[in-house]
C-alpha positions as CSV (number, residue, x, y, z in Angstrom):
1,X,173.2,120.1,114.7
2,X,171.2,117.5,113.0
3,X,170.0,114.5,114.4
4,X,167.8,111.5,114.1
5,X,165.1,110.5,117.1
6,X,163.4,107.4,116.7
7,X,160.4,106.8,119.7
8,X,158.0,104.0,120.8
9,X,155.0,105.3,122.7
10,X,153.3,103.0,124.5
11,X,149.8,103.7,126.6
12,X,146.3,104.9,125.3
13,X,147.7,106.3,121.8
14,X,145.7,104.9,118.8
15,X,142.1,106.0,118.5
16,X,143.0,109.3,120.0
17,X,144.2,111.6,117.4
18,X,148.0,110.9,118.8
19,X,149.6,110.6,114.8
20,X,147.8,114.1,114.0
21,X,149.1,115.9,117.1
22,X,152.8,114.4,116.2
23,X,152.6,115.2,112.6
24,X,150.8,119.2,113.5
25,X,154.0,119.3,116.2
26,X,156.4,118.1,114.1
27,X,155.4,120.2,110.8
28,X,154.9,123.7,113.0
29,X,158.9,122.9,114.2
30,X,160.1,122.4,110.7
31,X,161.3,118.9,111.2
32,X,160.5,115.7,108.7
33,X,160.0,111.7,109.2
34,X,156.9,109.5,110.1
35,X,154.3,108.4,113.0
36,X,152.6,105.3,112.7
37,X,150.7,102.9,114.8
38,X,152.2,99.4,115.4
39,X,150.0,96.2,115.9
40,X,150.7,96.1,119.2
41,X,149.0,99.3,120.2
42,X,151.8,101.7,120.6
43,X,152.8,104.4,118.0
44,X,156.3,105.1,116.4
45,X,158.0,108.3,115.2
46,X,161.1,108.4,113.4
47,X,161.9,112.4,112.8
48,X,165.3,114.2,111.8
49,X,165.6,117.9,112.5
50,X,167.9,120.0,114.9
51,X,168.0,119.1,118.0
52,X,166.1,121.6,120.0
53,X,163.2,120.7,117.8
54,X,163.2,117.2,118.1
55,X,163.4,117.7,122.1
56,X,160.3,119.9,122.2
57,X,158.5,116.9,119.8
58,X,159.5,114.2,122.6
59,X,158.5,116.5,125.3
60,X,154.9,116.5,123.0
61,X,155.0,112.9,122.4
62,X,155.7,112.0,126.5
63,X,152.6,114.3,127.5
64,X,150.0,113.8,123.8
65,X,147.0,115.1,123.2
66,X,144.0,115.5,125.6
67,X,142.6,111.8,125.1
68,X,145.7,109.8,124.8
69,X,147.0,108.5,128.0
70,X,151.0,108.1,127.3
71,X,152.8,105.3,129.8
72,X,156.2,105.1,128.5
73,X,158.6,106.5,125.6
74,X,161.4,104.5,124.5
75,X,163.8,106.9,122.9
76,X,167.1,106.4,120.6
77,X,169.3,109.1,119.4
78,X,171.7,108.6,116.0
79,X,172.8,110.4,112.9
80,X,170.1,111.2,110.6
81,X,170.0,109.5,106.7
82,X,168.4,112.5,105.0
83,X,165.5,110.1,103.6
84,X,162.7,112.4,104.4
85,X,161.6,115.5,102.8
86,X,158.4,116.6,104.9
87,X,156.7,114.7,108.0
88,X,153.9,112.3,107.2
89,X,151.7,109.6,108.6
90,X,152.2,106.2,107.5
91,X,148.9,104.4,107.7
């Protein structure tokens, strides 16, 4: 079933490769959206895909990669809009 995840991470995320290891993770599972990095220091993902996908990407997004230190995900679930055709980084 598809589904919509939309994600704040908040820690040590910018400056440490954290939109990269989304977007590698999110391509490799065959799922679409965006990561960006918000002025406040944390990161957002919006990505649509089945759900067993998007649950392995939050399970990547709550650990990241080797630098990024990740404190706190705040996670909503909904019904995806179909506005995406492949996963990018919004800088």
């Amino acid at each position: 079933m598809q589904k919509r995840l939309e994600c704040q991470v908040f820690g040590r995320v910018q400056l440490v490769m954290f939109r990269d290891f989304i977007k590698r993770n999110a391509r490799a599972r065959g799922l679409v959206g965006i990561v960006k990095n918000n002025p406040d220091g944390s990161v957002s993902i919006v990505v649509e895909g089945e759900e067993t996908p998007l649950r392995e990407i939050l399970g990547s997004a709550k650990k990241g990669p080797l630098l990024s230190r990740v404190d706190h995900v705040e996670e909503k679930w909904t019904e995806p809009l179909g506005s995406y055709k492949k996963f990018d980084i919004l800088y």
